[in-house]
C-alpha positions as CSV (number, residue, x, y, z in Angstrom):
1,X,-2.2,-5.6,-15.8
2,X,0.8,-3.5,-14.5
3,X,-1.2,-1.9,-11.7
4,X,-2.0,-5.4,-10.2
5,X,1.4,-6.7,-10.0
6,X,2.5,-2.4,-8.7
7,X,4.4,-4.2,-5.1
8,X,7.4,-5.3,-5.8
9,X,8.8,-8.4,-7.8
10,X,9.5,-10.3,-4.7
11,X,6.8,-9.6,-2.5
12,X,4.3,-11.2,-5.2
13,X,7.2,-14.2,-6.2
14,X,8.0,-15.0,-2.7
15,X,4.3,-16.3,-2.3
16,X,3.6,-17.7,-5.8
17,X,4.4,-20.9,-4.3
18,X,2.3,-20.9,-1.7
19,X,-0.5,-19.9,-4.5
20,X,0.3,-23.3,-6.3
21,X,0.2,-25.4,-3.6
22,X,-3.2,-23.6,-2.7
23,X,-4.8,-23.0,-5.6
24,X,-4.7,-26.5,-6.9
25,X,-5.4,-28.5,-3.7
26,X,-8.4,-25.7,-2.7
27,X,-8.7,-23.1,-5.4
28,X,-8.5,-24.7,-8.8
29,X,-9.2,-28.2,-7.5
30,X,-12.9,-27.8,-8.2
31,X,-14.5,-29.3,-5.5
32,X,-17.8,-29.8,-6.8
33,X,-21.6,-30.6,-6.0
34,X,-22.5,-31.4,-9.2
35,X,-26.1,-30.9,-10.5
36,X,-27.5,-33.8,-12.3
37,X,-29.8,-32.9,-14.9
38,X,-27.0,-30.8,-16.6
39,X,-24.4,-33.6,-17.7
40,X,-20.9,-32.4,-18.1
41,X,-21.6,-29.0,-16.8
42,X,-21.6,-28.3,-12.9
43,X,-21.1,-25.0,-13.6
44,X,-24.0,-23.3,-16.2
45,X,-27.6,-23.7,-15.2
46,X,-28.6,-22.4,-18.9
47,X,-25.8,-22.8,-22.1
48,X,-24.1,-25.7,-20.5
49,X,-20.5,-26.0,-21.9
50,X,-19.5,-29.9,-22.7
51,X,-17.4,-31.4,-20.5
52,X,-16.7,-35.0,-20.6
53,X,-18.5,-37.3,-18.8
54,X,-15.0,-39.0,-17.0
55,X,-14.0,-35.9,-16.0
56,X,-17.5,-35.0,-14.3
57,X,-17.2,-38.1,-12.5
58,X,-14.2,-37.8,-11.2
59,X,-15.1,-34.1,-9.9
60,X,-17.5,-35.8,-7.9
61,X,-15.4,-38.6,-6.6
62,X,-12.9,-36.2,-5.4
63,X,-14.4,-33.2,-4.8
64,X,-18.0,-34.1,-3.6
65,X,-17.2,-37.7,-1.9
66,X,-13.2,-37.0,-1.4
67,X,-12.0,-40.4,-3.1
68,X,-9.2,-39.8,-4.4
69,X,-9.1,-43.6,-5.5
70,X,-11.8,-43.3,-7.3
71,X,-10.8,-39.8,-9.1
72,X,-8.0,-41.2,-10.3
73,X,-9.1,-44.4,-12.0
74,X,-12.1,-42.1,-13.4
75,X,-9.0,-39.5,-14.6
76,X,-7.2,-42.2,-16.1
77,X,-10.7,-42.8,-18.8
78,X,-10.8,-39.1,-19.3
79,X,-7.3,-39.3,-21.0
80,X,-8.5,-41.9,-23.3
81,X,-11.5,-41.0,-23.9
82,X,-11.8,-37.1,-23.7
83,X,-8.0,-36.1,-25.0
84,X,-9.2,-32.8,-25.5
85,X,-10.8,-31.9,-22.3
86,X,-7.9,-29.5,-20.0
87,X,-10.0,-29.8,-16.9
88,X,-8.8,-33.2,-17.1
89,X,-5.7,-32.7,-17.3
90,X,-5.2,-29.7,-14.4
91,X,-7.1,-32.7,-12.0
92,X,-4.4,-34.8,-12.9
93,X,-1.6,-32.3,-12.3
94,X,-3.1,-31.4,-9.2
95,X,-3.5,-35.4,-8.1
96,X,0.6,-35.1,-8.8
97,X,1.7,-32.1,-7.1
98,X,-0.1,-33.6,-4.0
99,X,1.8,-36.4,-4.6
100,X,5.1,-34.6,-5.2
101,X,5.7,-36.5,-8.3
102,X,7.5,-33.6,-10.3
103,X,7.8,-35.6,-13.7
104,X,4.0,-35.5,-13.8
105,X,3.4,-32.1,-12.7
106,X,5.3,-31.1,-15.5
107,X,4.0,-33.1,-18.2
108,X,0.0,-32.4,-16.6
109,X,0.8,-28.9,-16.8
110,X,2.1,-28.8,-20.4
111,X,-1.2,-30.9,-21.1
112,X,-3.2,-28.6,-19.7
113,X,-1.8,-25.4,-21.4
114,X,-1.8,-27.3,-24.5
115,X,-5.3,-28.5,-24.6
116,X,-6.0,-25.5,-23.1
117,X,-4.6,-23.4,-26.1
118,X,-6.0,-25.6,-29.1
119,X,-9.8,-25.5,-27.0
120,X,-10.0,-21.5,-28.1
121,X,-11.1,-22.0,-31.5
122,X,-13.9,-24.2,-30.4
123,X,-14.7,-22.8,-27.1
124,X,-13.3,-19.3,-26.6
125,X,-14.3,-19.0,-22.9
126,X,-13.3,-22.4,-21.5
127,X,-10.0,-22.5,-23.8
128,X,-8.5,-19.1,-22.4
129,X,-9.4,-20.0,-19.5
130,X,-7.8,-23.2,-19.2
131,X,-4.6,-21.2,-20.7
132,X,-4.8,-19.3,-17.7
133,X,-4.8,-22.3,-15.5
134,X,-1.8,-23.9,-17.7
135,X,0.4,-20.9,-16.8
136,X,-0.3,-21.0,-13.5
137,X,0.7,-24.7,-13.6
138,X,3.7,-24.0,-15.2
139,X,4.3,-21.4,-12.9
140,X,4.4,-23.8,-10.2
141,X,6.5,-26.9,-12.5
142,X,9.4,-23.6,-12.4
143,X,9.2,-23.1,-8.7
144,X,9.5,-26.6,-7.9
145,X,12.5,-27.4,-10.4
146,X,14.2,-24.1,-10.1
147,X,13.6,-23.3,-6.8
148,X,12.2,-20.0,-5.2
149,X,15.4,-17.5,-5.7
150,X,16.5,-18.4,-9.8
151,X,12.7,-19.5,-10.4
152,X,11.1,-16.1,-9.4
153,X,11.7,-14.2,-13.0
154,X,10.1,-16.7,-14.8
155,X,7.5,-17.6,-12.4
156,X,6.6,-14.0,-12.1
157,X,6.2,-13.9,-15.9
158,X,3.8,-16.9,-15.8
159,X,1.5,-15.3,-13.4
160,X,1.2,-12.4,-15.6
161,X,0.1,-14.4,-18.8
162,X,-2.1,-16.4,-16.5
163,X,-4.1,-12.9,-15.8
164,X,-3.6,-11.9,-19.5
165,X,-5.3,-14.8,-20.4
166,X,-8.5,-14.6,-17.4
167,X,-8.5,-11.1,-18.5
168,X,-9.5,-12.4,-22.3
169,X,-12.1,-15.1,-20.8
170,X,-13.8,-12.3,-18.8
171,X,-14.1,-9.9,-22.2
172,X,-15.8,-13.0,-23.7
173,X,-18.5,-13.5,-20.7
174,X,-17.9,-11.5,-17.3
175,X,-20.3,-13.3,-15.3
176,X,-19.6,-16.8,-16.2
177,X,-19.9,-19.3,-12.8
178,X,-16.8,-21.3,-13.9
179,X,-14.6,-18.7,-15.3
180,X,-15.3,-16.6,-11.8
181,X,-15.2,-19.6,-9.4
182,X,-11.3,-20.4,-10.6
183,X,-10.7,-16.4,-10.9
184,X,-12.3,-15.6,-7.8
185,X,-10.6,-18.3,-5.8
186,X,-7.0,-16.9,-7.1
187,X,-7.9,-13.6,-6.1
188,X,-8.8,-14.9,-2.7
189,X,-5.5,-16.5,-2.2
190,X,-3.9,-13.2,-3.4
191,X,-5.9,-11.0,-1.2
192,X,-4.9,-13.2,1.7
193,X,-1.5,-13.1,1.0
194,X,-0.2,-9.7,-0.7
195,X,-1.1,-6.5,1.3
196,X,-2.3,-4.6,-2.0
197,X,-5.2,-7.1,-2.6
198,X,-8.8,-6.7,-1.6
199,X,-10.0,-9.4,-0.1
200,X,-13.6,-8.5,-0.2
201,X,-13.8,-7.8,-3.5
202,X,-12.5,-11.1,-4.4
203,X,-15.6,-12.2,-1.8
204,X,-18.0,-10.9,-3.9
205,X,-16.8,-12.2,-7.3
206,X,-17.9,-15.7,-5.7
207,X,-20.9,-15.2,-4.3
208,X,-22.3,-12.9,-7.3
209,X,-21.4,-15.1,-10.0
210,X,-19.1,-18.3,-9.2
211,X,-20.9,-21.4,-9.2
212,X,-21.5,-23.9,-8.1
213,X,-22.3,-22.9,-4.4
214,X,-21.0,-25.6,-2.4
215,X,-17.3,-24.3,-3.9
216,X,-18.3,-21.0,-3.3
217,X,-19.1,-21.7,0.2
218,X,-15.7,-23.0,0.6
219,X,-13.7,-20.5,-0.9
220,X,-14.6,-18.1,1.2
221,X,-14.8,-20.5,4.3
222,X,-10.8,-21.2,3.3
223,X,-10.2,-17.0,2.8
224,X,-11.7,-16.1,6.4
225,X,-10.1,-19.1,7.7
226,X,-7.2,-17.5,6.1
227,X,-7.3,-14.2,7.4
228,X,-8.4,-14.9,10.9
229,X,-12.0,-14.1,10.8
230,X,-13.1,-17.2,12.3
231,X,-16.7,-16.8,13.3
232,X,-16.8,-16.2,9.4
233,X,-15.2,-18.8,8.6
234,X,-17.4,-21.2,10.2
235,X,-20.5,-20.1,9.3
236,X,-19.2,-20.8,5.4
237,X,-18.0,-24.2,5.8
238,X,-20.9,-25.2,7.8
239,X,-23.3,-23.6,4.6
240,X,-20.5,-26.0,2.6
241,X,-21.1,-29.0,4.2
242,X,-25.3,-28.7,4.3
243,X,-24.6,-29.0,0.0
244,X,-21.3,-32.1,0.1
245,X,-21.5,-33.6,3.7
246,X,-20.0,-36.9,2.4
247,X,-16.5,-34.7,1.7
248,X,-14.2,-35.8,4.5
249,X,-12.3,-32.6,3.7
250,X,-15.0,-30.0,4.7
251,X,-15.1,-31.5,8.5
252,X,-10.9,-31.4,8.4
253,X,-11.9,-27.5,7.1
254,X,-14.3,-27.5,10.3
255,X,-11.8,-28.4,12.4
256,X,-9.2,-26.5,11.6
257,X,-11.5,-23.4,11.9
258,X,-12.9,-25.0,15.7
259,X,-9.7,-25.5,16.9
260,X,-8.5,-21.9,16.2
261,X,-11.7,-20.2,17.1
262,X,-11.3,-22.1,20.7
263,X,-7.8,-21.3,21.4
264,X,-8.5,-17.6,20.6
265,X,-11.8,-17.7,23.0
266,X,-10.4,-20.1,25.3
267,X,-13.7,-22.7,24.9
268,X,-12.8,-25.9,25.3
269,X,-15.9,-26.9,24.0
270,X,-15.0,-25.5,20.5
271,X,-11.7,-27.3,21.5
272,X,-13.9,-30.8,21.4
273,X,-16.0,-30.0,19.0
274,X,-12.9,-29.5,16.6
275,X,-11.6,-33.1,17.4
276,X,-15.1,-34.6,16.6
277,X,-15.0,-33.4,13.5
278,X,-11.2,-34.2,13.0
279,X,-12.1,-37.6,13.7
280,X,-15.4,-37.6,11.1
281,X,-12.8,-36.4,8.4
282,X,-10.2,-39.5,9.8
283,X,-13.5,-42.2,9.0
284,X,-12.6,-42.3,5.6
285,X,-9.1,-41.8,5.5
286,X,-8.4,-45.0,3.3
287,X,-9.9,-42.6,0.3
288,X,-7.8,-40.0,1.5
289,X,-3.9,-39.5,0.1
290,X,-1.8,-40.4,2.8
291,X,0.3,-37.2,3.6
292,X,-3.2,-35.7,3.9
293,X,-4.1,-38.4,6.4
294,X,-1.1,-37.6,8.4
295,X,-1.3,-34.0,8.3
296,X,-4.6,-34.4,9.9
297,X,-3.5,-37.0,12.2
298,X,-1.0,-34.3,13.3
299,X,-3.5,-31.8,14.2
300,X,-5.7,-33.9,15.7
301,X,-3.0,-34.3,18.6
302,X,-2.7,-31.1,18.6
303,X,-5.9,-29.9,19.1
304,X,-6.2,-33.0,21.6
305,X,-2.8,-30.9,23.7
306,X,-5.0,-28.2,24.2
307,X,-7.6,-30.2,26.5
308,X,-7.8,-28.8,29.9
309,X,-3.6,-27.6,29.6
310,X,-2.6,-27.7,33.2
């Protein structure tokens, strides 16, 4: 544990926020093609693991359709009906940082740790893991309350007990799909952003063992996107969207990749073609959360500046 956290303090705290407004909106908001014949498990194609049927649903109406309408009215039954299930409640805290609503985030996050915590007598795996992801949450309830510069001590410490806690999931089953998905996506955002991670190492934790493959795909699409490896990039996101093509969020993904790719070749067809699919993420945008509208609204005209720039 020391040796991953060897940079100093700051250099690791000063991006921890960026890690929680990632890792929640891409990384640990499971975006998920979700495979039928295995109800309440995307994850396992043999020893599924339950997870409740309101909470599968509402993977698929965020993650595989992006409706976040319809996510949260299926999240709101999953709190009823499967109190016990911390997947649940990470969505939810997720659904709240994206909406800034602080009070939520915090009591989501204490949910999740919570749950999380009580779930390792029945479900070793899946209950240290979801500890994990509780810590991280509460890592990112510190940031927002406390701010960056007096938040950092105990935001640092969080992120250590969140690897204490992956660290005991992996002893239990090293090549579990959901345990690496949700590990190998914070290891991507690490990798990205701390010079002392290994990027391609965090690569092939996904595509060995993380499942399912359409959040693979994405992953990875996000971490070359990420570090500017763009041809890369957009062979994995167009992989993502073969699997989850009714996702408005994998052609804003596109997009964003096209419009960079262009602008470092100078193509102004990759310049269009990033605008198209802009606009095929905007066609549903009334099942999309309004700052995420606008953000893509804003990009849009950008991309739309770099037409033909006299």
């Amino acid at each position: 544990m020391t040796k991953r956290f060897s940079s100093p303090r700051l250099v690791v705290s000063a991006r921890l926020t960026k890690l929680a407004q990632t890792a929640f909106g891409a990384a640990i908001a499971l975006n998920l093609w979700v495979n039928p014949s295995l109800a309440g498990d995307p994850f396992r194609n043999s020893e599924p693991h339950q997870i409740g049927d309101q909470t599968e649903a509402a993977f698929q109406a965020i993650f595989q359709q992006g409706n976040y309408p319809a996510a949260k009215r299926y999240l709101q039954q999953a709190l009823s009906k499967e109190p016990n299930e911390p997947l649940a409640y990470a969505m939810n805290a997720s659904l709240a940082y994206g909406n800034k609503d602080w009070a939520k985030l915090d009591t989501y996050s204490q949910k999740t740790l919570e749950t999380g915590q009580k779930l390792i007598s029945s479900d070793p795996l899946r209950g240290n893991l979801y500890t994990a992801v509780g810590h991280f949450l509460e890592g990112a309830v510190i940031l927002t309350r406390e701010g960056t510069v007096k938040g950092v001590p105990q935001a640092f410490s969080r992120l250590r007990q969140v690897y204490e806690y992956l660290d005991k999931a992996e002893a239990i089953s090293a090549n579990d799909p959901e345990l690496n998905l949700i590990k190998g996506y914070m290891d991507l955002l690490l990798a990205v952003n701390l010079p002392f991670a290994s990027p391609d190492q965090a690569i092939g934790r996904l595509e060995q063992n993380a499942a399912p493959g359409y959040l693979v795909d994405r992953g990875i699409a996000l971490a070359y996107r990420d570090l500017k490896r763009y041809p890369q990039a957009l062979e994995y996101v167009n992989r993502a969207i073969k699997t989850t093509s009714d996702n408005p969020e994998i052609y804003y993904l596109k997009a964003q990749i096209l419009k960079k790719l262009g602008q470092k070749e100078k193509s102004q067809q990759m310049i269009e073609e990033a605008i198209t699919n802009f606009d095929k993420a905007l066609t549903k945008k009334s099942q999309l959360p309004g700052d995420l509208v606008k953000q893509i609204e804003r990009e849009r005209s950008s991309a739309v500046s770099l037409k033909n720039p006299e």
